[in-house]
TIMI-2910 file (N, C-alpha, C, CB; in pm, 1 decimal, decimal comma, always signed):
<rs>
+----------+----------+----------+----------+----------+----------+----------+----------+----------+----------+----------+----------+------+
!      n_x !      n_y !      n_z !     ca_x !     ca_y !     ca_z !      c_x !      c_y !      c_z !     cb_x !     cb_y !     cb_z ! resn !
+----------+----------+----------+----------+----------+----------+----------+----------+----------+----------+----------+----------+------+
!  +6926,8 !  -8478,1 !  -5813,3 !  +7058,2 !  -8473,4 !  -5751,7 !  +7156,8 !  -8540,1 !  -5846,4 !  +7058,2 !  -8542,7 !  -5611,7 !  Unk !
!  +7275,6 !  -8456,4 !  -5865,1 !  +7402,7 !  -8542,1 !  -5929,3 !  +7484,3 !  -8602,2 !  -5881,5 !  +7477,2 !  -8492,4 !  -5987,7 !  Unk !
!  +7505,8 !  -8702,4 !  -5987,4 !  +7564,1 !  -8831,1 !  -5927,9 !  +7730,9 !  -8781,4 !  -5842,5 !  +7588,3 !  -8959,8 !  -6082,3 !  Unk !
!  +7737,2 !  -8650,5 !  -5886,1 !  +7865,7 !  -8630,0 !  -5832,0 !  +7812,7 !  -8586,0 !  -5667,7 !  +7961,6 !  -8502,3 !  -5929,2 !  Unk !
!  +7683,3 !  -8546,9 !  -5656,0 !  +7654,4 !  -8528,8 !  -5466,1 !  +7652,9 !  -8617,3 !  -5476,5 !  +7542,1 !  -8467,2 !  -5367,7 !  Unk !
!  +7586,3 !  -8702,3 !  -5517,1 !  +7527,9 !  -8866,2 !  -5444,1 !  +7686,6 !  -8970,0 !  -5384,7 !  +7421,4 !  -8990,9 !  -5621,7 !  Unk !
!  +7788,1 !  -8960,4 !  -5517,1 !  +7914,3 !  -9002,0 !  -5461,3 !  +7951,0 !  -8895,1 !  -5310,9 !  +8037,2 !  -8984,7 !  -5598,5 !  Unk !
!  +7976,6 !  -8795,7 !  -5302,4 !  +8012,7 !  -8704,5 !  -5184,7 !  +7919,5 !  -8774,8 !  -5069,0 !  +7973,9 !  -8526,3 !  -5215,2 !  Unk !
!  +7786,6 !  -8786,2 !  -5080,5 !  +7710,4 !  -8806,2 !  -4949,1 !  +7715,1 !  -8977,1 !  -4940,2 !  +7534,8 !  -8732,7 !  -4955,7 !  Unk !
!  +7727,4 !  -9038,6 !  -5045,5 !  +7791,6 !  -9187,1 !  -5032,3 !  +7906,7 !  -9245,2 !  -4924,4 !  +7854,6 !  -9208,6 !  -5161,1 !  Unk !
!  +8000,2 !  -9098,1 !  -4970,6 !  +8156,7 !  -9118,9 !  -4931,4 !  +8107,7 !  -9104,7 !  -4764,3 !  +8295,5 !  -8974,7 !  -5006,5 !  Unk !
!  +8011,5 !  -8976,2 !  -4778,6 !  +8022,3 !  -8913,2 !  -4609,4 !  +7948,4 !  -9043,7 !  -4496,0 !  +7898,0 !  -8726,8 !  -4593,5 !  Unk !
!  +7848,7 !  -9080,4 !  -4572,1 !  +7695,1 !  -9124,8 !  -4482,7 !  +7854,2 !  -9276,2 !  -4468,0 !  +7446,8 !  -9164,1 !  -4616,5 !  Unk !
!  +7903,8 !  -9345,6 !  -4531,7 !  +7987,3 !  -9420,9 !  -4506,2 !  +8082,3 !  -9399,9 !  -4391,7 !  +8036,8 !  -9433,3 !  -4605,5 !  Unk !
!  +8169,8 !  -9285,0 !  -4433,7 !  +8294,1 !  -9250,1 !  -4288,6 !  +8190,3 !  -9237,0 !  -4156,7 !  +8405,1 !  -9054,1 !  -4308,1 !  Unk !
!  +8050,8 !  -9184,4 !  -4162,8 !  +7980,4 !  -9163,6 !  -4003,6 !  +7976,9 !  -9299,7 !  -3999,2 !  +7815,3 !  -9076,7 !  -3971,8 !  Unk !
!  +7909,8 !  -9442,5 !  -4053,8 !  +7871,0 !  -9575,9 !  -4029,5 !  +8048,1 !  -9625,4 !  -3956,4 !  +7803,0 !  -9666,5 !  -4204,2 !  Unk !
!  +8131,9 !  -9585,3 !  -4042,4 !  +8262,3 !  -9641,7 !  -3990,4 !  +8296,7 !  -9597,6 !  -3851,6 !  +8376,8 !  -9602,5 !  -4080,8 !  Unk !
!  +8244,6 !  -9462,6 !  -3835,4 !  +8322,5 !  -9375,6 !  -3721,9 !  +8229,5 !  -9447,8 !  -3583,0 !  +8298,9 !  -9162,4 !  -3746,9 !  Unk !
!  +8095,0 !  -9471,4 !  -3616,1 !  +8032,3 !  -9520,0 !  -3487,1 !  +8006,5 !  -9678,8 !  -3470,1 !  +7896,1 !  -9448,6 !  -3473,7 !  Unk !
!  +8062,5 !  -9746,6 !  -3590,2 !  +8050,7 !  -9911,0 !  -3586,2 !  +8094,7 !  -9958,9 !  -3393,3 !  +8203,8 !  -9992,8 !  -3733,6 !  Unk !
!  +8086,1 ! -10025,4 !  -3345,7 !  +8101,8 ! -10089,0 !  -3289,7 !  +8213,0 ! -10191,5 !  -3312,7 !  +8008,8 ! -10108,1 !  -3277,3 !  Unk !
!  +8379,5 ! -10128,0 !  -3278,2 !  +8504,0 ! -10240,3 !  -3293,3 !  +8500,2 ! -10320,8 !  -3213,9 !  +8635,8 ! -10203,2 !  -3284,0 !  Unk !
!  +8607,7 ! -10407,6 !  -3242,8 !  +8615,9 ! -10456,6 !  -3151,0 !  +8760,7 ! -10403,4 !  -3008,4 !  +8611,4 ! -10583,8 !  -3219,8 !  Unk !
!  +8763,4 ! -10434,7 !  -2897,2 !  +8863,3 ! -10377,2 !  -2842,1 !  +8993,3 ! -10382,5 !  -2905,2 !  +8869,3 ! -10420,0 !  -2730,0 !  Unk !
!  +9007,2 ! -10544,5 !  -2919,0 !  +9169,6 ! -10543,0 !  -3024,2 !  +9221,3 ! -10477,0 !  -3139,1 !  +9194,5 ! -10654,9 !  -3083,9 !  Unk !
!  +9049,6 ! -10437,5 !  -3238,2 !  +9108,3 ! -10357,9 !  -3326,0 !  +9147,6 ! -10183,3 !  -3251,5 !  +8996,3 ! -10361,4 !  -3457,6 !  Unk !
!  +9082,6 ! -10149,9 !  -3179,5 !  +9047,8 !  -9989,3 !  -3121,5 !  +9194,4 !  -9998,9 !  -3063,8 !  +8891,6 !  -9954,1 !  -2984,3 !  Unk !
!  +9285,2 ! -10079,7 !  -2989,9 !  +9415,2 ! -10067,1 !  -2904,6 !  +9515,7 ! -10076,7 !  -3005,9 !  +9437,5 ! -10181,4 !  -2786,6 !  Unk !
!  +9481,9 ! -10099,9 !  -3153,1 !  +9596,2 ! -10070,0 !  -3243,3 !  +9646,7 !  -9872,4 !  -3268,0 !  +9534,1 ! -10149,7 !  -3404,1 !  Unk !
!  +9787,7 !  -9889,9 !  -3301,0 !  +9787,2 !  -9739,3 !  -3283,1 !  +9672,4 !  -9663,5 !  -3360,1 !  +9924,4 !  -9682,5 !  -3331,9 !  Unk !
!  +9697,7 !  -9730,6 !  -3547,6 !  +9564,2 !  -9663,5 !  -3602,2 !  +9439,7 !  -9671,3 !  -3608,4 !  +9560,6 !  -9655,9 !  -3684,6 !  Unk !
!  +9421,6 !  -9718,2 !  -3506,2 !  +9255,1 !  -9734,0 !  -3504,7 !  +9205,9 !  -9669,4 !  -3374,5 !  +9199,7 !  -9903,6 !  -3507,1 !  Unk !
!  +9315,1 !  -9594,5 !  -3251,9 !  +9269,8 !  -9583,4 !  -3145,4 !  +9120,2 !  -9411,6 !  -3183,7 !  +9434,1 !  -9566,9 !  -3028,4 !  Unk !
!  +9104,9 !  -9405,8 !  -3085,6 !  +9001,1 !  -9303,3 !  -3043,4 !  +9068,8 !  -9137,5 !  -3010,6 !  +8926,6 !  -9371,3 !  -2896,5 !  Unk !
!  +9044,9 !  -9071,9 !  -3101,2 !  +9105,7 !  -8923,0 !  -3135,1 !  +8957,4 !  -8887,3 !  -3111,9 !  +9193,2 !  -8878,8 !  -3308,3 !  Unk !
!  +8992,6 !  -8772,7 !  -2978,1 !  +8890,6 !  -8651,5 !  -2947,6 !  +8939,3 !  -8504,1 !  -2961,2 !  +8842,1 !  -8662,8 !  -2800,8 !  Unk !
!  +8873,7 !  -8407,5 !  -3097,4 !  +8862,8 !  -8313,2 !  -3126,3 !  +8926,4 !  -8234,9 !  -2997,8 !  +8738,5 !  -8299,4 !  -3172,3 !  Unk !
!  +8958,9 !  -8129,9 !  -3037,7 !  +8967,3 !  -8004,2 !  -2915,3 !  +8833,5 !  -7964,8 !  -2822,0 !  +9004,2 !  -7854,0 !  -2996,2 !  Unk !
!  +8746,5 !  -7952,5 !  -2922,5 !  +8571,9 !  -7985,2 !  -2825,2 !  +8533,4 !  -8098,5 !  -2747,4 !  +8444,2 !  -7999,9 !  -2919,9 !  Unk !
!  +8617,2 !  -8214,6 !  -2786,1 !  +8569,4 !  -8331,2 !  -2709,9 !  +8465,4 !  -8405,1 !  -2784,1 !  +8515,3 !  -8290,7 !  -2576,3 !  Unk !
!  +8455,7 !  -8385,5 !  -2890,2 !  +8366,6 !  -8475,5 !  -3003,5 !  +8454,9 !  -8582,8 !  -3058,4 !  +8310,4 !  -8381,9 !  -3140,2 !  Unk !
!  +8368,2 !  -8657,5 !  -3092,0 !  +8460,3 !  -8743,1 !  -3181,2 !  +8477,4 !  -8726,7 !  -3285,3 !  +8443,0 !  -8847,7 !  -3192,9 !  Unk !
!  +8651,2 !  -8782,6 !  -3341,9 !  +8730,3 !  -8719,7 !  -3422,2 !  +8772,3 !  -8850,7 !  -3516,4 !  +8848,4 !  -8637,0 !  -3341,1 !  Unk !
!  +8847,3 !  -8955,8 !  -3497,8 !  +8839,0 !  -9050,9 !  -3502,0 !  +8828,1 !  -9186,8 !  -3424,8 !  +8886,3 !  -9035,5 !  -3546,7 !  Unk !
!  +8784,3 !  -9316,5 !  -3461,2 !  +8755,5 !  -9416,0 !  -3416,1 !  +8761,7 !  -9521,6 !  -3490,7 !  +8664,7 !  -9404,7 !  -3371,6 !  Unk !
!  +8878,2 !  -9627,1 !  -3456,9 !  +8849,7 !  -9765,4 !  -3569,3 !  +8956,6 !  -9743,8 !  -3716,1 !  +8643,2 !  -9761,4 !  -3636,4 !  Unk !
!  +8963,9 !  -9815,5 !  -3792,3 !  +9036,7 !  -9831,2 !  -3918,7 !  +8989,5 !  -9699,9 !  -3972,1 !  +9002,1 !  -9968,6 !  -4013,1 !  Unk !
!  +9070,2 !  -9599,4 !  -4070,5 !  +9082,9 !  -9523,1 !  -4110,3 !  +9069,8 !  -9538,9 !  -4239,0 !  +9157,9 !  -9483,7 !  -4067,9 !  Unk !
!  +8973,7 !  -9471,8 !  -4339,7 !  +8931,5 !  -9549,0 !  -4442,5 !  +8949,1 !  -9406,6 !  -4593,3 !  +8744,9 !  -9622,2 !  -4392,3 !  Unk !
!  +9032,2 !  -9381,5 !  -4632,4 !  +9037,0 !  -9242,7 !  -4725,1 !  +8972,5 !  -9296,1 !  -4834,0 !  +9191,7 !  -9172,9 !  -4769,4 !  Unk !
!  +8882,0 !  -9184,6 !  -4859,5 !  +8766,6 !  -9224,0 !  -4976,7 !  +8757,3 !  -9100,6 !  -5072,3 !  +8599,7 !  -9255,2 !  -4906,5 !  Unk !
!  +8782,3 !  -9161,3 !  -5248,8 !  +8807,4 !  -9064,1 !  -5305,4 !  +8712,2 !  -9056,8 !  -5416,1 !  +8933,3 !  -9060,3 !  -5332,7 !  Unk !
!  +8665,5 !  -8932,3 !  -5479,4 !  +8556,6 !  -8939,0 !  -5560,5 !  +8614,8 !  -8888,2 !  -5727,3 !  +8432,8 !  -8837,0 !  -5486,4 !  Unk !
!  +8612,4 !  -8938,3 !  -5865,2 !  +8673,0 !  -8904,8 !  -5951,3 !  +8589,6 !  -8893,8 !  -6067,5 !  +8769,6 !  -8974,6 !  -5957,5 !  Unk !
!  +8556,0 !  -8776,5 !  -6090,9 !  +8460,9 !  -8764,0 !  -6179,6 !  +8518,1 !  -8697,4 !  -6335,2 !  +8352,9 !  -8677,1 !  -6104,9 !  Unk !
!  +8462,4 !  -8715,4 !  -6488,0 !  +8507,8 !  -8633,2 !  -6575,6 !  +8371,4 !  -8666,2 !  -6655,0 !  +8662,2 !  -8659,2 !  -6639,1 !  Unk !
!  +8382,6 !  -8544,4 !  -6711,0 !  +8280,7 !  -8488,0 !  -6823,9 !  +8247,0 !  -8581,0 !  -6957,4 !  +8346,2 !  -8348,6 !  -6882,2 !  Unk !
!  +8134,9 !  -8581,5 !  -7013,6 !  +8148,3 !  -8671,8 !  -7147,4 !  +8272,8 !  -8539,8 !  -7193,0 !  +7961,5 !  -8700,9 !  -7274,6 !  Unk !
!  +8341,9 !  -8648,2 !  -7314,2 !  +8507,5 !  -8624,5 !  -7413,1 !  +8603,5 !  -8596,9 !  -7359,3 !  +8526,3 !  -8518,6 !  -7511,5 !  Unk !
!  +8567,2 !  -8615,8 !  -7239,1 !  +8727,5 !  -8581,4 !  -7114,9 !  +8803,7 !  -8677,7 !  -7037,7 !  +8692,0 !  -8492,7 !  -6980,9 !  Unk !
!  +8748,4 !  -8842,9 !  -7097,3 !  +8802,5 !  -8938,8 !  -7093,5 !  +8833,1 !  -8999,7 !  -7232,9 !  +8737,4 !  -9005,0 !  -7013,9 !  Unk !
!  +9008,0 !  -9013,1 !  -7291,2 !  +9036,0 !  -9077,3 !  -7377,5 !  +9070,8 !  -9223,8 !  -7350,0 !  +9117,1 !  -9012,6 !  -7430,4 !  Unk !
!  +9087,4 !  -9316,1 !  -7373,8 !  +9108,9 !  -9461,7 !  -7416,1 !  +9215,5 !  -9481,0 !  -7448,0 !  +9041,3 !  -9511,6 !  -7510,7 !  Unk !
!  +9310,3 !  -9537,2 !  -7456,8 !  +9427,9 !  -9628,0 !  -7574,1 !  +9467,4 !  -9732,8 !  -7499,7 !  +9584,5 !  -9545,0 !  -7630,2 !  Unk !
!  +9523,4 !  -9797,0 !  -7571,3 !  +9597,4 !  -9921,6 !  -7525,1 !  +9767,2 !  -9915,1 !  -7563,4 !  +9521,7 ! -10058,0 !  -7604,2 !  Unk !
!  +9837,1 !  -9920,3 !  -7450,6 !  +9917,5 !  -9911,1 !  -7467,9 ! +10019,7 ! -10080,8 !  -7509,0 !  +9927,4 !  -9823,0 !  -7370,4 !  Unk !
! +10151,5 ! -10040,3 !  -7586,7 ! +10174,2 ! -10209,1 !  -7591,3 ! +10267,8 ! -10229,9 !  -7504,6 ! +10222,4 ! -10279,9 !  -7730,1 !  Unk !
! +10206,1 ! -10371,3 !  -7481,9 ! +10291,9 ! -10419,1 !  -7353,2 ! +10453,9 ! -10488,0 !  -7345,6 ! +10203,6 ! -10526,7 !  -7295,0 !  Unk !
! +10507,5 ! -10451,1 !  -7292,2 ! +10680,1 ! -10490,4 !  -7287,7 ! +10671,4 ! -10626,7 !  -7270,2 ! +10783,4 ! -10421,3 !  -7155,6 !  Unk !
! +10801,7 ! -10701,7 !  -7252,1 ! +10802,7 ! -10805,1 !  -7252,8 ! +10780,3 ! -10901,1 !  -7107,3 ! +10903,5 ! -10811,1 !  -7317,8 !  Unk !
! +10748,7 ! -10980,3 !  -7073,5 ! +10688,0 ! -10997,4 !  -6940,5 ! +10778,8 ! -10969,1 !  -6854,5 ! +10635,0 ! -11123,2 !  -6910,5 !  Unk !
! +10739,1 ! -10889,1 !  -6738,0 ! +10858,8 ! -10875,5 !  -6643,5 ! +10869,7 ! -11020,6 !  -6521,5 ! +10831,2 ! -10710,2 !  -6553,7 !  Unk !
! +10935,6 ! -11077,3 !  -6493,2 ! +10965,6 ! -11141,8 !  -6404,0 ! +11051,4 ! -11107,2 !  -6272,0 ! +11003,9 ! -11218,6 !  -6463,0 !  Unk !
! +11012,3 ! -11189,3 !  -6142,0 ! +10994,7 ! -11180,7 !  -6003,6 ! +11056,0 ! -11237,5 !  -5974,3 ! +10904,2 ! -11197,4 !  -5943,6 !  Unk !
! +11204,3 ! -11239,1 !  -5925,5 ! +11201,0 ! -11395,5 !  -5847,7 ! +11256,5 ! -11367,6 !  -5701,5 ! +11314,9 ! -11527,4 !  -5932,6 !  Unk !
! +11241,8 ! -11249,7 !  -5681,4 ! +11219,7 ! -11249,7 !  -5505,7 ! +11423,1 ! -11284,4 !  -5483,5 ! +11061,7 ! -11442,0 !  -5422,4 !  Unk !
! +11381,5 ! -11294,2 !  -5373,6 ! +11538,5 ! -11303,0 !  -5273,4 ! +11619,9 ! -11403,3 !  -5318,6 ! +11522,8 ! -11342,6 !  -5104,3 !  Unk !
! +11518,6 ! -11512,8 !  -5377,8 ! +11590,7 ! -11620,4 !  -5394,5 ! +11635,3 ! -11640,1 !  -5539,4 ! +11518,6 ! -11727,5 !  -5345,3 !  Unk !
! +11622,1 ! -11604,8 !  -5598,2 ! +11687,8 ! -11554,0 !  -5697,3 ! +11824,2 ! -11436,8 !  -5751,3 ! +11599,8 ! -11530,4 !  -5728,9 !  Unk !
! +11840,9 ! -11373,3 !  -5645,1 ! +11988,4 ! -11290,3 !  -5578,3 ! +12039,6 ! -11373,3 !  -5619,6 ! +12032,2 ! -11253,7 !  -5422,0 !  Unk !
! +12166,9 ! -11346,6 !  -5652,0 ! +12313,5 ! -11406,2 !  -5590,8 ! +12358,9 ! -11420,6 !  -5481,2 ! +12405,2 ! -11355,0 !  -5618,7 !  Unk !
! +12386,6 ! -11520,2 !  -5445,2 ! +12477,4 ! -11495,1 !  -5334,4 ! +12637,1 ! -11476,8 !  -5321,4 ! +12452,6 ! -11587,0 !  -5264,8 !  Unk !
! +12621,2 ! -11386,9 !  -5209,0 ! +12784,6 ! -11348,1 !  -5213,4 ! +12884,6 ! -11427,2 !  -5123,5 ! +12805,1 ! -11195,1 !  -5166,6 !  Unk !
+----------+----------+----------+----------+----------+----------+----------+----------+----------+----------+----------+----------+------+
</rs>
């Protein structure tokens, strides 16, 4: 099996462990975590919502460089504004 199924059934066998964990109520009564039932009445979602992505490339289809770095950028948040 390739490692590119093994990531896919990684990703999957994970979202089922998430979908049937056992929350707790406080997390399940948040909007995104509540309980979505399919049009069949299966379950659809349940609990934190978790997007899982798989990124694969070929040997010579990943290049390298280093790019150079600018001069440090600095932060200084709100308080650093002016005030008007």
């Amino acid at each position: 099996m390739g490692l590119g199924v093994q990531a896919v059934l990684f990703s999957m066998e994970t979202q089922y462990r998430l979908l049937e964990s056992a929350w707790p109520r406080d997390v399940l009564k948040l909007p995104s975590c509540k309980e979505v039932l399919a049009g069949d009445g299966s379950l659809l979602f349940r609990g934190p919502r978790v997007r899982m992505g798989i990124h694969w490339a070929g040997e010579g289809m990943v290049a390298h460089r280093c790019e150079p770095c600018p001069a440090p950028r600095r932060h200084h948040g709100l308080s650093g504004l002016p005030r008007p």
